[in-house]
C-alpha atoms as an extended CHARMM CRD file, in Angstrom:
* protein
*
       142  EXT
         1         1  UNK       CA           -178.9520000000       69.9970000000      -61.7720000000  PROA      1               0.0000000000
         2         2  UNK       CA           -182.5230000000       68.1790000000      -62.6000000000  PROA      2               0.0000000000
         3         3  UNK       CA           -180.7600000000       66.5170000000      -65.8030000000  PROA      3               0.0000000000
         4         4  UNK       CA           -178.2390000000       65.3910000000      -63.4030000000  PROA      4               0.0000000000
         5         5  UNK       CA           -180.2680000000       63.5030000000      -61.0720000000  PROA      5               0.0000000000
         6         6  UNK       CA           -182.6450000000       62.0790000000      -63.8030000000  PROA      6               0.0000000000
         7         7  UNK       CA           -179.7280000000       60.7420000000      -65.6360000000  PROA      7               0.0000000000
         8         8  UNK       CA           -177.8910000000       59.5700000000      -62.2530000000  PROA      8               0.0000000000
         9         9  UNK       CA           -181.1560000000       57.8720000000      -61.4430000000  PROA      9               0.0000000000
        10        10  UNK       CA           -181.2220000000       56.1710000000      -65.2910000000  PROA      10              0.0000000000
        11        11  UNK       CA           -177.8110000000       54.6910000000      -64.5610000000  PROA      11              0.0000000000
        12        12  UNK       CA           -178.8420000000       53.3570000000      -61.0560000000  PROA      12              0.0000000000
        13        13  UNK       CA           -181.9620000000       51.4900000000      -62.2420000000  PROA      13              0.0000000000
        14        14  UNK       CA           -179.9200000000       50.1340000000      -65.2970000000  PROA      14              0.0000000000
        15        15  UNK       CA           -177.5400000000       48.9880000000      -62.8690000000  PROA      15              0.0000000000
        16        16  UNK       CA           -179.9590000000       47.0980000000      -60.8740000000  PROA      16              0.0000000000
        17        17  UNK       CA           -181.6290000000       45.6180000000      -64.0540000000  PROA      17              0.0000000000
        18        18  UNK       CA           -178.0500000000       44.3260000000      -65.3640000000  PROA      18              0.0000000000
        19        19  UNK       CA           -177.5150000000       43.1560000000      -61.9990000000  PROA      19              0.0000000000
        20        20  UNK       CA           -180.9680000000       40.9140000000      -61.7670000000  PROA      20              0.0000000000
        21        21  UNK       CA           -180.0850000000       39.9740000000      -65.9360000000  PROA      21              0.0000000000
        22        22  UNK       CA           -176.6880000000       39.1450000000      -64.8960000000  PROA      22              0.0000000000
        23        23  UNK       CA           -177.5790000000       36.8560000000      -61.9750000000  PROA      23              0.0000000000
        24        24  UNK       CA           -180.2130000000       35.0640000000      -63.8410000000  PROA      24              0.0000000000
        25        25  UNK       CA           -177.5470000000       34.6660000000      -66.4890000000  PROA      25              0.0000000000
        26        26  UNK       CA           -175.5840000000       33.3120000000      -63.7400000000  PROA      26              0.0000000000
        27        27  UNK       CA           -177.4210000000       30.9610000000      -62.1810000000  PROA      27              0.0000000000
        28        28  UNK       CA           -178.6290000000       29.1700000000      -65.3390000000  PROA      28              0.0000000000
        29        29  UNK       CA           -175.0630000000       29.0300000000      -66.0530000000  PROA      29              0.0000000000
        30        30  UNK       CA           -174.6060000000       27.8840000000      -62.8860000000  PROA      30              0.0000000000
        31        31  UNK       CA           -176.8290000000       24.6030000000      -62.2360000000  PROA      31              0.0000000000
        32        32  UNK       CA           -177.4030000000       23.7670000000      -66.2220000000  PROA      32              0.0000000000
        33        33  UNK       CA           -180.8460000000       23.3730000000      -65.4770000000  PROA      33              0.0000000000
        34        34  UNK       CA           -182.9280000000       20.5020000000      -67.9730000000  PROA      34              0.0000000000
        35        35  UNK       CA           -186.2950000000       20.6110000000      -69.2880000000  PROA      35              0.0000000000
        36        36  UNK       CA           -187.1710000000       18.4040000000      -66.4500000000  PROA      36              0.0000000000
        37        37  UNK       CA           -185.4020000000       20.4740000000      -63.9680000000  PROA      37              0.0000000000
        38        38  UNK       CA           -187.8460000000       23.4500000000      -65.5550000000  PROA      38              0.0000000000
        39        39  UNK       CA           -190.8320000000       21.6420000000      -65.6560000000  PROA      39              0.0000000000
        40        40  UNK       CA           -189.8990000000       20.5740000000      -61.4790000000  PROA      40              0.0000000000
        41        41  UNK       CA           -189.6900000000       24.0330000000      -60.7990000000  PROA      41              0.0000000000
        42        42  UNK       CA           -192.9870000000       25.0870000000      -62.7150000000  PROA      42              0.0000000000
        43        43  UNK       CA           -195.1520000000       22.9800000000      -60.8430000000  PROA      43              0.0000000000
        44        44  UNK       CA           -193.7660000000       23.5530000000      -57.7540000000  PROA      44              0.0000000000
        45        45  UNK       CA           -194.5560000000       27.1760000000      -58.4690000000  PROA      45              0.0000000000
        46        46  UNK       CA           -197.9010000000       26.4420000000      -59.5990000000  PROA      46              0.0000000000
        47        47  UNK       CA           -198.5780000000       24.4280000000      -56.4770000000  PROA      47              0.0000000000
        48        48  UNK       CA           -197.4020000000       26.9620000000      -54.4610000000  PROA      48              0.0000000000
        49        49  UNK       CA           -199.4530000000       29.1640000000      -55.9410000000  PROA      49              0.0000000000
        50        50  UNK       CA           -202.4940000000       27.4800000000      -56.1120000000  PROA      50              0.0000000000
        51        51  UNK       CA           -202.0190000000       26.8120000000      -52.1140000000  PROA      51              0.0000000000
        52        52  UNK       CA           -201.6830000000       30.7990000000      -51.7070000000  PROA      52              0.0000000000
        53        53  UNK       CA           -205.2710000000       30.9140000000      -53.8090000000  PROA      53              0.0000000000
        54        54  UNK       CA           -206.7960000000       28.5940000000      -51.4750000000  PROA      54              0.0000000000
        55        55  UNK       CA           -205.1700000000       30.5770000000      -48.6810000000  PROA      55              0.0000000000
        56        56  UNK       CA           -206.5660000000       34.1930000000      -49.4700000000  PROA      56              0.0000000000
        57        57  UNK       CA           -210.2920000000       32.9850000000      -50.4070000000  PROA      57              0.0000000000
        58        58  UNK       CA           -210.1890000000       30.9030000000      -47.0350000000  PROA      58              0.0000000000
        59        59  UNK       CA           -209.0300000000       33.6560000000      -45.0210000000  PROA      59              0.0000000000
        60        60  UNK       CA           -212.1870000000       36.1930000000      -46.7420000000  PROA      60              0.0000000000
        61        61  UNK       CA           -214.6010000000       33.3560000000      -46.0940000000  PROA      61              0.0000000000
        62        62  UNK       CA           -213.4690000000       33.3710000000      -42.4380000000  PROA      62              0.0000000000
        63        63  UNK       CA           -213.5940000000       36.6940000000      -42.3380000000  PROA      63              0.0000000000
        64        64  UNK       CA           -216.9170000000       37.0950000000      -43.8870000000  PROA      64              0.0000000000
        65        65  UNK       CA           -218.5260000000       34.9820000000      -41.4790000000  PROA      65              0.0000000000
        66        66  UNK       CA           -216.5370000000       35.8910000000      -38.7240000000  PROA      66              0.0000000000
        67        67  UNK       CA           -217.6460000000       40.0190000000      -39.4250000000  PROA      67              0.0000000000
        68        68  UNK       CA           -221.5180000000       38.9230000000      -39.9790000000  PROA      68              0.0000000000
        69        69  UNK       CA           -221.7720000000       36.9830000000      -37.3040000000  PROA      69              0.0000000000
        70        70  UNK       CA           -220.1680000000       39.3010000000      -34.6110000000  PROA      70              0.0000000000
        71        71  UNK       CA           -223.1370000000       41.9260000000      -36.7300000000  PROA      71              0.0000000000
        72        72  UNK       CA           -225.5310000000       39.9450000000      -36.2410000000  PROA      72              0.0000000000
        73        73  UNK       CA           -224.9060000000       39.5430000000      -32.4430000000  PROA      73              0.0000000000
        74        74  UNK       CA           -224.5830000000       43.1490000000      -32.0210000000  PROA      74              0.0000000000
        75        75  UNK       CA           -220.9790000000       42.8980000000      -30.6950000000  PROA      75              0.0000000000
        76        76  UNK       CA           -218.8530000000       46.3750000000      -32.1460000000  PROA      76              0.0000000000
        77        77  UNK       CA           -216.2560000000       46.8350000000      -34.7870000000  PROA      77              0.0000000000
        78        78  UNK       CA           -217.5340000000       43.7910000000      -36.0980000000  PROA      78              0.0000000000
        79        79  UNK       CA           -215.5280000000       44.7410000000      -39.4370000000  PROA      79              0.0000000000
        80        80  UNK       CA           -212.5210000000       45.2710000000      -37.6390000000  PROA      80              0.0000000000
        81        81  UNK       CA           -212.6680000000       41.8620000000      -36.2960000000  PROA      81              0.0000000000
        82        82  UNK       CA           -213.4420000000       40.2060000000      -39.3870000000  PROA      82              0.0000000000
        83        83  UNK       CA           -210.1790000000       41.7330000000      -41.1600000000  PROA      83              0.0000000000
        84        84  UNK       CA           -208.1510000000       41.3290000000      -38.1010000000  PROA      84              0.0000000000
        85        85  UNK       CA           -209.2100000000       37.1890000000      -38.7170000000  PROA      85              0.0000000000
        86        86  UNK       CA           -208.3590000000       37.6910000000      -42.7750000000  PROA      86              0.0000000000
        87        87  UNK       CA           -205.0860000000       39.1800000000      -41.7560000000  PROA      87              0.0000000000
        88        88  UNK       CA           -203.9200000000       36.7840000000      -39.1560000000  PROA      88              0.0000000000
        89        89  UNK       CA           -205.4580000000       33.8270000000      -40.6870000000  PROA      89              0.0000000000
        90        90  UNK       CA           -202.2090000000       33.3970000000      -43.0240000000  PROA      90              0.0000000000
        91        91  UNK       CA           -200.3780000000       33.0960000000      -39.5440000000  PROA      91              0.0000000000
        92        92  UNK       CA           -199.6390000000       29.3290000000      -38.8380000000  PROA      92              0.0000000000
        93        93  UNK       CA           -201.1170000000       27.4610000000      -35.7200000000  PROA      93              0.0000000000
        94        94  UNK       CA           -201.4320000000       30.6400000000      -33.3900000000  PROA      94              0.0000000000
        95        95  UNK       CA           -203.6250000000       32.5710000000      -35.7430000000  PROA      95              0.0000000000
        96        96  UNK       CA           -206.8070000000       30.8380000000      -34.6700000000  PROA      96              0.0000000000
        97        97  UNK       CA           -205.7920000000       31.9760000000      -30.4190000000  PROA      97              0.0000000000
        98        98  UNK       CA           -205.0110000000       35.2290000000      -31.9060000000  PROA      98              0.0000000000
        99        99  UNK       CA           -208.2420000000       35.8510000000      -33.9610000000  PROA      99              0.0000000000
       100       100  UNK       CA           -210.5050000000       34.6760000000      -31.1990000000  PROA      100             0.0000000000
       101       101  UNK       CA           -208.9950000000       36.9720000000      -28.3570000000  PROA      101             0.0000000000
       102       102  UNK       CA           -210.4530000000       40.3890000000      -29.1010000000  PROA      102             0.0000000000
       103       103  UNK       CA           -213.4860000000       39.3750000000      -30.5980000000  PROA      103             0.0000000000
       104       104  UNK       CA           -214.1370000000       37.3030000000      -27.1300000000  PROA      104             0.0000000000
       105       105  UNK       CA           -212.8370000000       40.0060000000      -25.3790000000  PROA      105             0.0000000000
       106       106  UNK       CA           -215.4450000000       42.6330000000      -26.7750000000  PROA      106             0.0000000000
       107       107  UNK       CA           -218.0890000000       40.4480000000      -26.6040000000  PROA      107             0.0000000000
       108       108  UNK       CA           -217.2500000000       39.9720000000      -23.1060000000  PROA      108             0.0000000000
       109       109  UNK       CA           -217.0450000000       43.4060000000      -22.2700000000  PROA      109             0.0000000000
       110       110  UNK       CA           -220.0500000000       44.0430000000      -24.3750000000  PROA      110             0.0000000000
       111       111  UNK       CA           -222.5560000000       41.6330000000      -24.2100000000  PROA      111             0.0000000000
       112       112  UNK       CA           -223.3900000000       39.0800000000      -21.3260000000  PROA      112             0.0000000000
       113       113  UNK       CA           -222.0590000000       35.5110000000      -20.9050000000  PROA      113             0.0000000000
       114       114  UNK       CA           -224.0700000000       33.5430000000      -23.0340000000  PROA      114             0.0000000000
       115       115  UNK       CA           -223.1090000000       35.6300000000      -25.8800000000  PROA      115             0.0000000000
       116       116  UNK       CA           -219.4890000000       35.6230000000      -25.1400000000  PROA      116             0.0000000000
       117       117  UNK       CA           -219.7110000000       31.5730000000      -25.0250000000  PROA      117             0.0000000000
       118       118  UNK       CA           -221.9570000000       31.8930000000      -28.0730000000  PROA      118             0.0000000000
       119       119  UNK       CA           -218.8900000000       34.1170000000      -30.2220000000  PROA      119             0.0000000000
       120       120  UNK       CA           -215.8750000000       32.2010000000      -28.7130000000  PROA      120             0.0000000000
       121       121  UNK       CA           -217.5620000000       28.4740000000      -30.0880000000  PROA      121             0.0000000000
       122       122  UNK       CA           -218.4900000000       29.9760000000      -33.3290000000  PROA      122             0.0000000000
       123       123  UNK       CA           -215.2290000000       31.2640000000      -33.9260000000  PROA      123             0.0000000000
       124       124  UNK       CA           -213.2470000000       28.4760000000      -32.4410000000  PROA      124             0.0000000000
       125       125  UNK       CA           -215.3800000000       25.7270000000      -35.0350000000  PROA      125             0.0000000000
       126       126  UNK       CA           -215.1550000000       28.2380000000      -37.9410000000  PROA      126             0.0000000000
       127       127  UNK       CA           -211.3300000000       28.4350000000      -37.5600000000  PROA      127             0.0000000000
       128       128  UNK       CA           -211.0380000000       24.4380000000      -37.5030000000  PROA      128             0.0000000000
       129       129  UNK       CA           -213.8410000000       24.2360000000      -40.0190000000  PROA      129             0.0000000000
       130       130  UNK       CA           -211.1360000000       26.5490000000      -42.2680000000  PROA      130             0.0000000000
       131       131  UNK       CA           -208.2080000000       24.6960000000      -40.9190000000  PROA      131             0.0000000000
       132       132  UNK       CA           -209.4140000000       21.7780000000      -41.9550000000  PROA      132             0.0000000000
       133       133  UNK       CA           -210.5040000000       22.8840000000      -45.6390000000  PROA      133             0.0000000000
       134       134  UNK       CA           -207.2840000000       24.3140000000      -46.2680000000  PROA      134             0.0000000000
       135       135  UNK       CA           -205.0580000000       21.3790000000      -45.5010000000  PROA      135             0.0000000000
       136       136  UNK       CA           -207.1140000000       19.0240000000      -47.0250000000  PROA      136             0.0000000000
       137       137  UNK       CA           -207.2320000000       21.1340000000      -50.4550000000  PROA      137             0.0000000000
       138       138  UNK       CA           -203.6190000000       21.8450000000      -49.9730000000  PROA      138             0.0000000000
       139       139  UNK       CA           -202.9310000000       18.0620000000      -49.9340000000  PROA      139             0.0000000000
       140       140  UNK       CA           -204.9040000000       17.3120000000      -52.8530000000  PROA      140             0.0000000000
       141       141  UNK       CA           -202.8860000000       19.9650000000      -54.6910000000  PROA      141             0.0000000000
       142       142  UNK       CA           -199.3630000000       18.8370000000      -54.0780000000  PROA      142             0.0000000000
């Protein structure tokens, strides 16, 4: 019975394989593609992955600061804060509303006024300061 399922499993992944082969196969067939054609699509890969780069090291800057500065303040889960901002940071326009909600929230439940005021601006200028970065590198590498 074990043979059987190893060997049905064999034939299922060889499937898929020939499957991916055969629509590569396909689609080269397909749109004849020219050096230049090649060459289009391997910088736009490149770009796109040099703007994903930029992305992730942005997003652990911002959460660096982001984590030691909620420390430094005092204001708890300070880490979770700082990876909630790395995770949502790679969320278009509404990340930087997103990010600054809990943290403001604790620090409002946490600490008085002037430190709630105090988190909310940092984090608000840190997210354009990012914002701003990014876009600007991600021009340049286009």
């Amino acid at each position: 019975m074990a043979l059987n399922t190893r060997r049905s499993r064999s034939s299922v992944s060889a499937v898929g394989w020939n499957a991916v082969f055969s629509l590569a196969v396909k689609l080269k067939t397909a749109f004849h593609p020219t050096a230049e054609t090649e060459e289009r699509l391997r910088r736009v890969l490149s770009a796109i992955n040099h703007y994903i780069v930029i992305k992730i090291l942005a997003s652990l800057a911002t959460a660096l600061c982001i984590w030691v500065c909620l420390w430094i303040l005092g204001i708890e889960f300070a880490v979770l804060w700082g990876l909630l901002a790395f995770l949502l940071n790679f969320i278009p326009f509404i990340s930087a509303i997103l990010m600054m909600i809990p943290a403001v929230l604790q620090a409002l439940l946490q600490t008085d006024l002037q430190t709630t005021v105090l988190v909310a601006l940092f984090k608000q200028r840190l997210t354009l300061s990012v914002f701003l970065a990014t876009e600007s590198r991600r021009g340049r590498a286009a």
